[in-house]
VEXVEXDO-432772 format. One line per 2 residues: number of its first residue (from 1); for each residue x negated, y negated, z negated of N, C-alpha, C. Coordinates in steps of 0.001 Angstrom, whole numbers, m for minus. Layout:
REM VEXVEXDO-432772
NUM> X:Y:Z:X:Y:Z:X:Y:Z ~ ...
This chain:
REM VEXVEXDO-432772
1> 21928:m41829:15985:21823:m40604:16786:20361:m40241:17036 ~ 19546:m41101:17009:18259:m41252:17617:17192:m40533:16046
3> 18040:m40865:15451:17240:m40751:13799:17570:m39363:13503 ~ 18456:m38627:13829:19704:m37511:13683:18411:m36327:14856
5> 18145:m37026:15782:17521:m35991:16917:15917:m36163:16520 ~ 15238:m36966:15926:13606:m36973:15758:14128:m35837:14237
7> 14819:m36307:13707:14586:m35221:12264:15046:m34017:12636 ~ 16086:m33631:13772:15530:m32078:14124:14890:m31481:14587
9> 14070:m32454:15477:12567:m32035:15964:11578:m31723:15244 ~ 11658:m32603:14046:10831:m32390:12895:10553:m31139:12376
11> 12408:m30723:12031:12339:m29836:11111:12217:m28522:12510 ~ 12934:m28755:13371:12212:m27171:14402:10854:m27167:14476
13> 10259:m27970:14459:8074:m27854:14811:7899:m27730:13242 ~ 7940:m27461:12463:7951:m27279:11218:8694:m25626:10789
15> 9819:m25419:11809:9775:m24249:11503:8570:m23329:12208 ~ 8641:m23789:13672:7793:m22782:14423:6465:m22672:14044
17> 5579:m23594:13329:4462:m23411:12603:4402:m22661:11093 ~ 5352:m22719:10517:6051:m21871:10016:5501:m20142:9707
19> 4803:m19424:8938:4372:m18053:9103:5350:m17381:9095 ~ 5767:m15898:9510:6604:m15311:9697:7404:m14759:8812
21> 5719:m14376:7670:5778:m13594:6834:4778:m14649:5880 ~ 5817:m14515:4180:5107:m14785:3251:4346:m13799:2598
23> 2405:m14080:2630:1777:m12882:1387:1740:m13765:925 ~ 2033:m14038:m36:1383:m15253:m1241:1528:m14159:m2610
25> 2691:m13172:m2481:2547:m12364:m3560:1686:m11408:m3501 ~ 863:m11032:m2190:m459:m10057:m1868:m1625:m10895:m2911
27> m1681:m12902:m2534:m2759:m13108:m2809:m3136:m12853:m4073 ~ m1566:m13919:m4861:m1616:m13218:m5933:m1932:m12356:m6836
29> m1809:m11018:m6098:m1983:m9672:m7061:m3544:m9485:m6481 ~ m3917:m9605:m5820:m5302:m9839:m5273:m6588:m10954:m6117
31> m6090:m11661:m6621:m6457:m13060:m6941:m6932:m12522:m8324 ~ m5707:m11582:m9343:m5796:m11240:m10383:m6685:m9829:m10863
33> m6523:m9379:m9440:m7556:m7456:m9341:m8950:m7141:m8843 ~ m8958:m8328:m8112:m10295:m8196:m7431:m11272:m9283:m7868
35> m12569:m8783:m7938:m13793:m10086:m8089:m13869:m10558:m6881 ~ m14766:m11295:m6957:m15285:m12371:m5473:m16149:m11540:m4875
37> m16991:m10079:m5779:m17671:m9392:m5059:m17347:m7829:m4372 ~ m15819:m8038:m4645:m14579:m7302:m3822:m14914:m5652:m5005
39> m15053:m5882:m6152:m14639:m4974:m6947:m13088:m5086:m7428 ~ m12459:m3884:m7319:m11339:m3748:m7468:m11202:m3043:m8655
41> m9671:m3751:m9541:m9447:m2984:m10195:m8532:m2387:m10376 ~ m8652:m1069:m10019:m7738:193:m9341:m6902:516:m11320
43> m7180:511:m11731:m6847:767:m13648:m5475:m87:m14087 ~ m6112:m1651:m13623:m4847:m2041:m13825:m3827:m2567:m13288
45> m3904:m2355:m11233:m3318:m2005:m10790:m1897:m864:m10917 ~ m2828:82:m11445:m1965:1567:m11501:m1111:1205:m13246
47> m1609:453:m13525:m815:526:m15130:606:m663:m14970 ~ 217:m1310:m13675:1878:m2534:m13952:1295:m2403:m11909
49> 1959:m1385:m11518:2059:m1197:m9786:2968:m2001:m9477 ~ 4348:m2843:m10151:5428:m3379:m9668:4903:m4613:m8442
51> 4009:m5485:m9228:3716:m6205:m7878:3538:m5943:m6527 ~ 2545:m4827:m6748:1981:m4108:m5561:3146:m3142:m4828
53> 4293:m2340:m5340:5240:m1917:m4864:6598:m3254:m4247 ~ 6390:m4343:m5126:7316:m5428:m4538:6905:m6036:m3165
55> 5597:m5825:m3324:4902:m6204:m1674:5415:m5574:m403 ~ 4785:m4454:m1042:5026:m3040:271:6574:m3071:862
57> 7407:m3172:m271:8491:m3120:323:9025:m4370:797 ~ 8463:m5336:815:8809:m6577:1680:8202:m6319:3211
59> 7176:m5640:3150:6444:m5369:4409:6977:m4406:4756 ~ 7823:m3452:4420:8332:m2087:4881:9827:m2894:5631
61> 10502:m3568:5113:11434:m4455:5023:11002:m5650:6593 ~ 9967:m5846:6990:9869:m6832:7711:10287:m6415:9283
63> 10241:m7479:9998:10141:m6902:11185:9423:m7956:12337 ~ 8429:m7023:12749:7413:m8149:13708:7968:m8057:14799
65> 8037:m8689:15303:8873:m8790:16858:7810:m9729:17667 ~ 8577:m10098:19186:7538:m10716:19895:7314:m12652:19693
67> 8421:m12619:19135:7852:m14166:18589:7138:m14585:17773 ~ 6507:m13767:16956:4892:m13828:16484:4509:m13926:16955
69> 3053:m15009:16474:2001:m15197:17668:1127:m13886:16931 ~ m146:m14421:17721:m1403:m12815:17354:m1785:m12802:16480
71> m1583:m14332:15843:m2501:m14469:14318:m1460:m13578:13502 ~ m176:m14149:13557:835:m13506:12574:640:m12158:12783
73> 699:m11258:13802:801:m9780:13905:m308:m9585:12981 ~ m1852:m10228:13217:m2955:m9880:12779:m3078:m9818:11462
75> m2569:m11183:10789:m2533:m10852:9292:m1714:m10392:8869 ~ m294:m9850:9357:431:m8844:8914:m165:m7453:8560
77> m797:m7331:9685:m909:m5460:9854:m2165:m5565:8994 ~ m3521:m6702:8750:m4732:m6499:8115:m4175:m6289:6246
79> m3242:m7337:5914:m2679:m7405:5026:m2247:m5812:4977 ~ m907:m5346:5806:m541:m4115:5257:m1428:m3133:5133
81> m2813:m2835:5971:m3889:m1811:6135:m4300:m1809:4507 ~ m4749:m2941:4052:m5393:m3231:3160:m4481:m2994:1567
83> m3606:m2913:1614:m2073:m3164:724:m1797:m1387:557 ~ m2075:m1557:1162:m1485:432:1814:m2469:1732:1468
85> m3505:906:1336:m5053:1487:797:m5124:1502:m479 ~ m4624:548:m1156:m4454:390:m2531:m3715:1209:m3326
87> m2583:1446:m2710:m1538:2627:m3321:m2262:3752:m2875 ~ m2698:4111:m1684:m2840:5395:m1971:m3894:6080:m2815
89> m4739:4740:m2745:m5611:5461:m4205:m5295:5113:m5415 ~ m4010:3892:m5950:m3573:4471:m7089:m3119:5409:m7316
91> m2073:6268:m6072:m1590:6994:m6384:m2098:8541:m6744 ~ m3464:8195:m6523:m4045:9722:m6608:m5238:9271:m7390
93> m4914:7938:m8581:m6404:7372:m9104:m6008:8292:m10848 ~ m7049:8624:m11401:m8205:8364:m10864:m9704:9378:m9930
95> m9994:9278:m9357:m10837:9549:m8573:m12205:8987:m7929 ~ m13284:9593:m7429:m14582:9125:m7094:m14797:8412:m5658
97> m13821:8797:m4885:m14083:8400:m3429:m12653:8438:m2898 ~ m12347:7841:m1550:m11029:7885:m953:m11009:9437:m384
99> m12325:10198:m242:m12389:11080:485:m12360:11799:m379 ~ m11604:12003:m1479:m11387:12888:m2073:m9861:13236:m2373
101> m9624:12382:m1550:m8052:12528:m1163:m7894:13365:235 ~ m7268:14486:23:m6621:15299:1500:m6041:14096:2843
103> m6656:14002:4037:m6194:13350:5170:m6367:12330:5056 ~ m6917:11299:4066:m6498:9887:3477:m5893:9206:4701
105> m6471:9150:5830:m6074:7968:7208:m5413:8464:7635 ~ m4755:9759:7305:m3692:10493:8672:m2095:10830:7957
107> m2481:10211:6748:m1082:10718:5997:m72:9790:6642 ~ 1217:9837:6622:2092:9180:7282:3062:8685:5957
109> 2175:8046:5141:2812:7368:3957:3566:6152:4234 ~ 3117:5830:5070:3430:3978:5513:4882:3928:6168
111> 5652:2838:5636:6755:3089:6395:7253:1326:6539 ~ 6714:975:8058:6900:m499:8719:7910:m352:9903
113> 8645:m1259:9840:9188:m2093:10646:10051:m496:11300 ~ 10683:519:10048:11468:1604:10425:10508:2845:11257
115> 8938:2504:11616:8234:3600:11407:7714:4500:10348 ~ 6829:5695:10295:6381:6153:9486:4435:6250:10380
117> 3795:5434:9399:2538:5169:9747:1783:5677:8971 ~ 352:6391:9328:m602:6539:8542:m1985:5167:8412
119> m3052:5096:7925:m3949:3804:8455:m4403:4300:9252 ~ m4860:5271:9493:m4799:5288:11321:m4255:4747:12250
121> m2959:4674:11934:m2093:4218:12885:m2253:2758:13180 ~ m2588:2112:12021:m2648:324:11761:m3801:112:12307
123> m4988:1038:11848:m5904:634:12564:m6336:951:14115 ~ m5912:1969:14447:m6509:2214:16154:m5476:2001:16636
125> m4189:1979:16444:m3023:1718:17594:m2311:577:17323 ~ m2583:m439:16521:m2022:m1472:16668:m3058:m2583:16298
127> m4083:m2595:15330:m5140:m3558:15246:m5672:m3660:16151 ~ m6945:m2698:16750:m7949:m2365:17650:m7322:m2803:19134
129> m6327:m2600:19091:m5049:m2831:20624:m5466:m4306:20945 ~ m5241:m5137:19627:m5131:m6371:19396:m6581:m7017:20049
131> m7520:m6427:20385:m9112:m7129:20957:m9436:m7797:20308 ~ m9773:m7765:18996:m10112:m8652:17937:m10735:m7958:16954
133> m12525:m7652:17306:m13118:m7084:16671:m13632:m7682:15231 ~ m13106:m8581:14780:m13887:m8785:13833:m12661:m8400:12694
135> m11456:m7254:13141:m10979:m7156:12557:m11842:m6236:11266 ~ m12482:m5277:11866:m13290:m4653:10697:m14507:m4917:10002
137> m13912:m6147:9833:m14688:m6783:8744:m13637:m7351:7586 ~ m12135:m6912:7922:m11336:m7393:7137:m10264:m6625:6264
139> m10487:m5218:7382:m9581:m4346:6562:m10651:m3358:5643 ~ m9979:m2669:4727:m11107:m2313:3981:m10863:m658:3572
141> m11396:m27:3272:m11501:1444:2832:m11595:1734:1935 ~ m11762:702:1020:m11935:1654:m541:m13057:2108:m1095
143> m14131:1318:m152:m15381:2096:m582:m16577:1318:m394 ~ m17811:1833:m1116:m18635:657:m1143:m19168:m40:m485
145> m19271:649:893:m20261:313:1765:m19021:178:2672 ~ m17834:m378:2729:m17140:m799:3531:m17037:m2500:3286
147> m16720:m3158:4455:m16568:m4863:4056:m15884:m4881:2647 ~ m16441:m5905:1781:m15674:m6135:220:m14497:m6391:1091
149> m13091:m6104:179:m11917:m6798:m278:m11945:m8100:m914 ~ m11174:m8993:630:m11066:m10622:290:m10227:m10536:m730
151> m10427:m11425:m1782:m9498:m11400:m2669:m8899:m12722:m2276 ~ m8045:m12515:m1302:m6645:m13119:m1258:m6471:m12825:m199
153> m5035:m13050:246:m4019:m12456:1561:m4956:m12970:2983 ~ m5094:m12461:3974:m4739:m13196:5234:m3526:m13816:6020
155> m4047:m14877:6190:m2596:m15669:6713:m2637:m16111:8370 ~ m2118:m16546:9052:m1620:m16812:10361:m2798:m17991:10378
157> m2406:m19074:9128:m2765:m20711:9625:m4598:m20267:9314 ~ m5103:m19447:8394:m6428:m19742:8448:m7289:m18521:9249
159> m6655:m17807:9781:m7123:m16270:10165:m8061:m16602:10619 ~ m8625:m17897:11793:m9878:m17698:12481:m11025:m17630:11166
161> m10693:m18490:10448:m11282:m19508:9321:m12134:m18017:8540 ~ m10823:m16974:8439:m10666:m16224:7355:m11929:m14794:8368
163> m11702:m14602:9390:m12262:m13709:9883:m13756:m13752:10071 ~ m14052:m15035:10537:m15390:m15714:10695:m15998:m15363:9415
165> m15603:m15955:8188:m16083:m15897:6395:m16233:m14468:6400 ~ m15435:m13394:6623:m15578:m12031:6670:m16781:m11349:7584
167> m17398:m11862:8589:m17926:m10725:9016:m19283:m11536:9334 ~ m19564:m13193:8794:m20863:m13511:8514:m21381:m13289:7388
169> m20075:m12848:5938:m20590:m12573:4820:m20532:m10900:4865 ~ m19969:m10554:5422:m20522:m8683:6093:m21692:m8229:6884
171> m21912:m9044:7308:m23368:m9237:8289:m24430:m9238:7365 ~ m24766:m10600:6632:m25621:m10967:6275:m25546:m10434:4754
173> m24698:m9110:4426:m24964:m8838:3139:m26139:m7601:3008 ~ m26103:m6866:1999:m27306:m5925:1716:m26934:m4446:2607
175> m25568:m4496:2649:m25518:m3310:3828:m26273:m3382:5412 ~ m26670:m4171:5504:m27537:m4613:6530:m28893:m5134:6352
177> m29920:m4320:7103:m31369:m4943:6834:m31702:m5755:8228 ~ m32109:m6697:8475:m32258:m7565:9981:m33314:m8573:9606
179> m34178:m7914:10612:m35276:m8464:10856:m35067:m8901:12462 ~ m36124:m9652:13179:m36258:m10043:14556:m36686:m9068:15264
181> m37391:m8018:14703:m37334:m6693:15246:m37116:m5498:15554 ~ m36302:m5201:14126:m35976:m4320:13508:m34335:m4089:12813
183> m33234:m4075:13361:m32815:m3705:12200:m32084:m2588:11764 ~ m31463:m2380:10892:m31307:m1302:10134:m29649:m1494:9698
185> m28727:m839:10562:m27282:m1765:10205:m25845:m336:9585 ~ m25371:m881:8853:m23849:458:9210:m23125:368:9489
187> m23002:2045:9690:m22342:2868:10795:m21221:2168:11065 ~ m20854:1725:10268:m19373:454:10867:m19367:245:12094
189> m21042:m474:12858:m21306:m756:13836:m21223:328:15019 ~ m21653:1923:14357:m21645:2475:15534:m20355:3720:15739
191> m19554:3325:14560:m18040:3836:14712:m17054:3237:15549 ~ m17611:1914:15845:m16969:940:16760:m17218:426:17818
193> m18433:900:18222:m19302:195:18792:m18640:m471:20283 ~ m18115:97:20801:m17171:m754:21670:m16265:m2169:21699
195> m16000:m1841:20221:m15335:m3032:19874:m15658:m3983:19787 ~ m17272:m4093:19639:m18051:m5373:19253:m19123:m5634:20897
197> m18683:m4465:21788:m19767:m4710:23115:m18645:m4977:24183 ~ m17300:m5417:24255:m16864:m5666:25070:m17134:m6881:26240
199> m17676:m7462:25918:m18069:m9026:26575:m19874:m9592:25957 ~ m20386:m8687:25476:m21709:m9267:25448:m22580:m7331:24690
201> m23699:m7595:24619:m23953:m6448:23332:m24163:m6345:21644 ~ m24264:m5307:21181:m23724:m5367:19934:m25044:m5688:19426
203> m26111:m6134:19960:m27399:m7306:19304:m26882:m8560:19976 ~ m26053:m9004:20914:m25548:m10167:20658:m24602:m10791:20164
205> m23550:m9959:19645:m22570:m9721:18784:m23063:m10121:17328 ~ m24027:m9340:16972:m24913:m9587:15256:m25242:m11139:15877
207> m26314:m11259:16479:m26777:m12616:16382:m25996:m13807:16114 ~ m25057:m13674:16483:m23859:m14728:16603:m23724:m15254:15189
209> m23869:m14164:13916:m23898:m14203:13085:m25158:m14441:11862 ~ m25867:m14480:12335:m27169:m13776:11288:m28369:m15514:11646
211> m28853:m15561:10524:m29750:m16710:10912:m31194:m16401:11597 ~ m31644:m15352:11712:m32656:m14714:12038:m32352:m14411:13685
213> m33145:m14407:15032:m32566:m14777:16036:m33261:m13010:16447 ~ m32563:m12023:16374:m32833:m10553:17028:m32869:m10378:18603
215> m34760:m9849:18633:m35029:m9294:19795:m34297:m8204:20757 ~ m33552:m8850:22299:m32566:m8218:22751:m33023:m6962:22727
217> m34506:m6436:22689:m35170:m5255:22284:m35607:m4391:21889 ~ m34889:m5031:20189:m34814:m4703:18920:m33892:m3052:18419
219> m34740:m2047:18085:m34446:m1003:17832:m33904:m820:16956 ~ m32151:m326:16799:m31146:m12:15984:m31029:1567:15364
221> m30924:716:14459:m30986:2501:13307:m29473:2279:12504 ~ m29066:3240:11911:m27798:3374:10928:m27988:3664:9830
223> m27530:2987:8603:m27747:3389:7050:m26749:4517:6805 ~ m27186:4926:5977:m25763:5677:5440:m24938:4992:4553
225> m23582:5706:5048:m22317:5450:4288:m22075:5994:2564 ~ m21880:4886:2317:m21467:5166:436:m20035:4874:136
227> m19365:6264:424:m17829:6333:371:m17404:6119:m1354 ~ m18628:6157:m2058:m17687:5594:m3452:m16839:4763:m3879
229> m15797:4800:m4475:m14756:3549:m4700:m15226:2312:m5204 ~ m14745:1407:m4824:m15093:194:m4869:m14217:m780:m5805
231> m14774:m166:m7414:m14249:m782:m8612:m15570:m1096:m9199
């Protein structure tokens, strides 16, 4: 009896650690489309879409409820933002920029958990909700000067792991110039800027990240944005 009750303990703490939701077929198709330097390839995506449509509709199909923890919601919805971005510029590929698509963030293409969502929606009313700024460093736009596309899924068990890797290798890449006196950062930073000054400021926010230790005094400028696609 005793042997009968430790092995269902087993197997219940084994479920509840358990992710909610399998991407392994996101990483997959991710694994095979994207470089390590988050060039995408939108070409042959659009020539065999079945993977990428077998996804969506597992995620259209899902349903997040409250027994997810935050990680699970988090890599659900970063996963679908990111998944959801992909179709809509196959579906209108080929093309030079996302912004050459009518509404791109406001279309109400998305259809989760029996809503109809645009990435707007994923991103300001259910990510951003979430107080977890380093989400935008993970979802992506389609464009150059947006964080690369991780090439592989986000998951529940490594999300801290996965978010951290995202926005010290977003920090410290060439979209950012940082000096101890000076730096020179994008607009990412000042489209959000709340998001990243809730509990400290957004020069102590960078520092956290950057090996170079920035003067709390240090005068912030914005690069411009390079909405070109990111193939």
């Amino acid at each position: 009896m005793k042997k009968i009750l430790l092995l269902t303990f087993i197997l219940m703490l084994g479920f509840t650690k358990a992710q909610s939701f399998d991407h392994s077929a996101w990483s997959t198709l991710l694994k095979e489309n994207v470089s390590t330097t988050g060039k995408v390839n939108y070409r042959a995506i659009k020539s065999n879409p079945y993977p990428l449509h077998s996804y969506l509709e597992k995620l259209s199909n899902a349903q997040p409820n409250r027994t997810w923890s935050k990680a699970e919601v988090l890599a659900f919805y970063i996963n679908a933002y990111n998944a959801f971005t992909i179709k809509l510029i196959i579906d209108n590929y080929p093309i030079k920029s996302i912004k050459s698509i009518k509404n791109p963030w406001r279309q109400k293409f998305i259809t989760l958990d029996g809503k109809a969502l645009s990435l707007n929606d994923i991103e300001h009313n259910i990510l951003r909700k979430l107080n977890e700024p380093r989400i935008h460093f993970a979802i992506n736009c389609a464009s150059i000067s947006c964080p690369k596309l991780h090439n592989s899924a986000f998951t529940s068990t490594h999300l801290d792991e996965q978010l951290e890797m995202t926005t010290k290798a977003f920090i410290n890449s060439s979209e950012n110039t940082i000096t101890a006196t000076k730096i020179q950062i994008s607009k990412l930073f000042s489209w959000f800027r709340s998001d990243f000054t809730t509990q400290s400021t957004l020069v102590d926010f960078i520092n956290s990240y950057t090996d170079v230790t920035i003067d709390k005094n240090t005068k912030i400028t914005f690069k411009d944005y390079n909405w070109n696609l990111n193939e």
